[in-house]
N, C-alpha and C positions, 0 to 999 in steps of 0.2 A: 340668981343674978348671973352666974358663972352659965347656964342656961341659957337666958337668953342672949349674949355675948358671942358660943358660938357658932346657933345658927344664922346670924348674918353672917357670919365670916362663911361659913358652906355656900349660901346662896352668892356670896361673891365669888367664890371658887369656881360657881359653876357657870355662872355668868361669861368668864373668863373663858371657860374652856369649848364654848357655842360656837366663837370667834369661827370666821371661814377661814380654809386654808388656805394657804397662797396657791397661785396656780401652778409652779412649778411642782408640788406636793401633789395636786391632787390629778397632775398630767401622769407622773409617775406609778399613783395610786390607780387610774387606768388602765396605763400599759401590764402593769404586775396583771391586773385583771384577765385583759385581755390574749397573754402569754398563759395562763391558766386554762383559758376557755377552747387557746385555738389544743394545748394540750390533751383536754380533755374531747374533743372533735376529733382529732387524731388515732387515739385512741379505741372511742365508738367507730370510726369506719374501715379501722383492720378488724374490727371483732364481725363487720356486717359483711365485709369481704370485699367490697366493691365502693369507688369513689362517685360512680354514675346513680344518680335515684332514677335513672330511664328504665323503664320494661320493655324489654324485646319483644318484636310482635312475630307470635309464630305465623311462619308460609311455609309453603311449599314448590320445589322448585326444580327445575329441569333444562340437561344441557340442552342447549342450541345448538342443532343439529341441519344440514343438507340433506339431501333425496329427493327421490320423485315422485313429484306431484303431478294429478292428473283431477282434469274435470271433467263431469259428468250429464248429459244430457237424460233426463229419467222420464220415459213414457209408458203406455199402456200401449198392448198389440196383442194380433190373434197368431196364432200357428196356421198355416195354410197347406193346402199339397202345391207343387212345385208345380203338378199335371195336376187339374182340376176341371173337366171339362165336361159336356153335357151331350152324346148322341142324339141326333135327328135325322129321321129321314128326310128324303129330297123330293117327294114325291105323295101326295095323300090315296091314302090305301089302310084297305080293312088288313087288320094283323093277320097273319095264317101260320104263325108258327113263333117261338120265342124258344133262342135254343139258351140262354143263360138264366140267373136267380144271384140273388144281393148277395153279395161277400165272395161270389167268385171269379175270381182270377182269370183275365183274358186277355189277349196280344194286341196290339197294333195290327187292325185289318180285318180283326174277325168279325163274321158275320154274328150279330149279337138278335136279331129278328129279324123275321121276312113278311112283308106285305102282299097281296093278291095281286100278281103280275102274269096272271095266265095269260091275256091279249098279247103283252109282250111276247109271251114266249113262246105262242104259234104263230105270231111273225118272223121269231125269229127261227122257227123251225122252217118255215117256208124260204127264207132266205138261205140257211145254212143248206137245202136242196137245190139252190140255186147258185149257191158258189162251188158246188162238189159237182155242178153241171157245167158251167166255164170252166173248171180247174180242167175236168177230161177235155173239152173242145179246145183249150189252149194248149194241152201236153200233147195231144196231136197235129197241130197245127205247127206246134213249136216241132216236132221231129221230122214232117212233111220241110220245113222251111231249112233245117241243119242237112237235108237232101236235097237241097236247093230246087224244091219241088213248091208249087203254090207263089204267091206275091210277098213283097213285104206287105205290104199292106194287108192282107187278108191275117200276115201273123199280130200286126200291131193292133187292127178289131179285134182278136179275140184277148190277147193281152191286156187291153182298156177294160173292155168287160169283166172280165176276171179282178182286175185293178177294182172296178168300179163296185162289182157284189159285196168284195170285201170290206169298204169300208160302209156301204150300205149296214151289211151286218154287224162291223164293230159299234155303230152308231145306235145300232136295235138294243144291241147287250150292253150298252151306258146308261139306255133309257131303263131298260130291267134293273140296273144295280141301283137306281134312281129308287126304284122300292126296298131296299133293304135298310135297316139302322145297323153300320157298322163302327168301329171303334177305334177313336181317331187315336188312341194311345195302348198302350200295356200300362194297365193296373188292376184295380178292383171295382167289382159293381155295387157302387155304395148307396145308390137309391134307382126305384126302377117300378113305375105303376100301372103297367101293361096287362092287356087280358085279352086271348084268346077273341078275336070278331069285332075288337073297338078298332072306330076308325082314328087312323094316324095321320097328324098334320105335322109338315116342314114347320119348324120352331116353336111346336108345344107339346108334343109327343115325343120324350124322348128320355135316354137311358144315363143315368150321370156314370163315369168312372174316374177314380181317382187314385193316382199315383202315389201312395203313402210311404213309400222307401226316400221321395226325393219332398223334403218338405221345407218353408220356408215360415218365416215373420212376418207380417204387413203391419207396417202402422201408421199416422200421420204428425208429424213433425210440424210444431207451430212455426209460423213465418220467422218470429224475432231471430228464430236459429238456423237462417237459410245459407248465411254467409260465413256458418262455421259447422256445417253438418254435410256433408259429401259420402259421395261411393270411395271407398277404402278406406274409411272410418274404424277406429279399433270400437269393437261392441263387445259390450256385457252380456247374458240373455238368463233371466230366472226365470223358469216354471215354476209354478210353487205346488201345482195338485201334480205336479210329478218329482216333486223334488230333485231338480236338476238343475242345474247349471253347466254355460258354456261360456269359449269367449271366441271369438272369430271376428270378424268385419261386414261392413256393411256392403251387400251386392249391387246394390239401385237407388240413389237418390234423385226424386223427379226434383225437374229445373222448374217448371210451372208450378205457380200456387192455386190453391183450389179458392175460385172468388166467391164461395158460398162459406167453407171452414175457418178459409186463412190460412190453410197448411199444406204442408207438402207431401209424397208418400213416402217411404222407402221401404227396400224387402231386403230382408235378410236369407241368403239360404242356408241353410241347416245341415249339417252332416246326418249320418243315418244312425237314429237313436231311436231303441225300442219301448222307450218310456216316452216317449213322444206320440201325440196323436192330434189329427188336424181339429180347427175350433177353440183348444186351447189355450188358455191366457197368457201371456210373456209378458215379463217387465223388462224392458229393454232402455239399459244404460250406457248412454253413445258416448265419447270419448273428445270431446269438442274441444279439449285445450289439455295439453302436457309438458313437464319440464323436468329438466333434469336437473339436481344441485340443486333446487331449490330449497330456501329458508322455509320452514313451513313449522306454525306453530297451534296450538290449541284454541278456539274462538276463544274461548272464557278468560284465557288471559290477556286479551284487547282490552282497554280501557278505552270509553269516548270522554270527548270536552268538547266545549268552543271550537277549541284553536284545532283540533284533528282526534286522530286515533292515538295512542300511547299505551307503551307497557313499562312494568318496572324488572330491572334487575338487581341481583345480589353481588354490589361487591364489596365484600370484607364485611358483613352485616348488617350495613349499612344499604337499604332502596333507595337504587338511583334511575329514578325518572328518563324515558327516551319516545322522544315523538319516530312512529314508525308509518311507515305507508302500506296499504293492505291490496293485495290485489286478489284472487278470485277465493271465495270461499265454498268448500265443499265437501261434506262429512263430519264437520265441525272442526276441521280444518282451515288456517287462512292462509296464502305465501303472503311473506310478506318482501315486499320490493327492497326495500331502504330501511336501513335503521337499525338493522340486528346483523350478529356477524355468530357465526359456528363459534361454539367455546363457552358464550356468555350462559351466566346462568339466570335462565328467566324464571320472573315469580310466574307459576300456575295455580297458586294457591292461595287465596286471602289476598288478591291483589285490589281489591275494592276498597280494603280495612286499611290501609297505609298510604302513606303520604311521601312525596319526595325529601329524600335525608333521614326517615324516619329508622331506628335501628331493629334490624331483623334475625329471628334464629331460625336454621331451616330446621323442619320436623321431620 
C-alpha cells in the first residue's frame, strides 16, 4: 500500500520539474554557453597561430625597373663583296693568250687576256711610221721657222699633220685595247671559263673578280617597315656557319619598293673580317625603334580581359590588380607605357592563379 502511494508522488515530482524555464533563465543559460564557446575558440586559434583560415598564394616577383629598350627588325640576307664585278671584252675576238688562273690576285688595269688584234696592230705599226715621219718634218720646219726662214704657213701644215697622225694613232690603239679583258677593279679571280682559241663576245665572255677584303649584306626589307627602317640604322648582323657577330649600321636603304616582292633593299657594309666569306647567310636585326628609361617588363606577366591588358602587384601580401597599357613587344619583352612606376613589385609568377585582393607570399 505504502508502494503504491509513492510512486505517484515521483511521477508528480517529475511532472513538476519538465515545467519550461522562464526566459530570463534560459537567456542567461545561453549567454554562460556562449562565453564558454567563444573561450574555447580563442583558445584553438593561438594554438593554430593565426586568426585568418586564408592560404597565401605562392608567386613570384620582381622589381620594376627602367632601361633601354630597343626593337628589332629580324630578316634574312646574303654576304656580298662590296667589288663584285664581271670582265668583258669590247670587242669579239679569238683568245690568244690568258695571262691569270682562279684565286689569283690582280690590280685595277691589268691585262687579265688578250684577243687576236694583229690587223690592228699593223695598222698601227704603219701609223706609228708615219707619225715618227711628221715628227722629223715638223722639227725641221719648226727650226727653219725660229730662223725666220720658211712661211708660217708652211710651219702650221706640218704642225696639223703631225697633230693630225697622232691622234689617228691614239685612235688605232683604243681600238686594239678594244681586244683585251682587263680588270675594272683589284681583287681576286673568283671564276674564269676561258680556253686558248674560243672566241670571245662583249657581254658573255668574260672573267668575274671580286673584292673580298671590302664586303657587304644585301637583303630586302618588307614594305610595312619602310617608314621606320632607313640608312643610319643601328644593325645587328649574325653569321651563324662562322660564328660571328657584329653590330654597325645600315649603309643603303632604297627609297623605291620593288612592285613584284613588296620590299625594299638595303646594304650593309662590313668591316674587314677573316671569318667572313661572300654568299654567306646573315641574320640581320635592324633597330627600328629605341628608348631610354623605359618601364619594360616580362610578356608572361601581362594578363588579358575585356576591358585591356593588366598585371598584378605585391603590396604587403596582398595582389593588387593595375590596368596597364603595352606598347612594343620584343624578346619577350613589353614597355609598358602607363600604369607601372620603378619600385613596384610585379607578380612574374602565378599571376594567372590569383585574383585581385587575393593574399600572396613571394617564393
Amino acid at each position: 500500500m505504502k508502494k503504491l502511494i509513492y510512486i505517484p508522488a515521483l511521477l508528480l515530482l517529475a511532472a513538476c520539474s519538465s515545467k519550461p524555464k522562464d526566459k530570463k533563465t534560459e537567456l542567461a543559460d545561453l549567454q554562460k554557453q556562449q562565453a564558454e564557446l567563444n573561450t574555447k575558440i580563442t583558445k584553438l586559434q593561438a594554438e593554430v597561430g593565426t586568426t585568418d583560415s586564408t592560404k597565401a598564394i605562392e608567386v613570384g616577383v620582381a622589381e620594376v625597373k627602367t632601361g633601354s629598350f630597343t626593337n628589332y627588325v629580324q630578316i634574312q640576307g646574303k654576304i656580298d663583296a662590296q667589288d663584285n664585278v664581271t670582265a668583258y671584252p669590247q670587242s669579239t675576238g679569238t683568245i690568244t693568250a690568258i695571262y691569270v688562273k682562279v684565286g689569283q690576285h690582280v690590280s685595277k688595269g691589268q691585262v687579265l687576256a688578250q684577243l687576236d688584234n694583229s690587223a690592228q696592230r699593223q695598222t698601227i705599226a704603219q701609223n706609228e711610221a708615219t707619225v715618227s715621219l711628221n715628227q722629223t718634218l715638223y722639227n725641221r720646219q719648226k727650226n727653219l721657222w725660229d730662223q725666220k726662214i720658211g712661211t708660217e704657213v708652211q710651219y702650221l701644215e706640218k704642225k696639223a699633220t703631225l697633230d693630225a697622225s697622232k691622234k689617228a694613232l691614239s685612235a688605232l690603239r683604243e681600238q686594239a685595247a678594244m681586244f683585251r679583258i682587263v680588270s675594272p677593279i683589284s681583287g681576286t679571280i673568283d671564276q674564269m671559263d676561258l680556253k686558248l682559241g674560243q672566241v670571245a663576245q662583249p657581254g658573255t665572255t668574260g672573267i668575274r673578280i671580286v673584292n673580298a677584303d671590302v664586303l657587304k649584306v644585301k637583303a630586302d626589307v618588307p614594305e610595312s617597315y619602310a617608314g621606320r627602317v632607313g640608312t643610319g640604322n643601328e644593325v645587328l648582323i649574325l653569321v651563324p656557319d662562322a660564328k660571328d657577330s657584329l653590330k654597325t649600321k645600315v649603309t643603303f636603304a632604297a627609297k623605291a619598293i620593288d612592285p613584284t616582292s613588296r620590299s625594299f633593299a638595303v646594304e650593309i657594309k662590313l668591316p674587314e673580317r677573316k671569318t667572313l666569306r661572300p654568299n654567306m647567310t646573315a641574320i640581320i636585326k635592324i633597330a627600328d625603334y629605341s628608348k631610354n628609361n623605359a618601364v619594360v617588363i616580362p610578356v608572361k606577366a601581362i594578363q588579358k580581359s575585356e576591358e585591356g591588358d593588366y598585371v598584378f602587384v605585391n603590396e604587403s601580401g596582398i595582389a593588387k590588380r593595375k590596368p596597364v597599357k603595352v606598347g612594343v613587344t620584343y624578346g619577350g619583352r613589353s614597355e609598358v607605357l602607363s600604369g607601372l612606376k620603378a619600385g613596384e613589385q610585379l607578380v612574374t609568377e602565378g599571376a594567372a592563379d590569383i585574383e585581385d585582393g587575393d593574399k600572396v607570399k613571394v617564393l
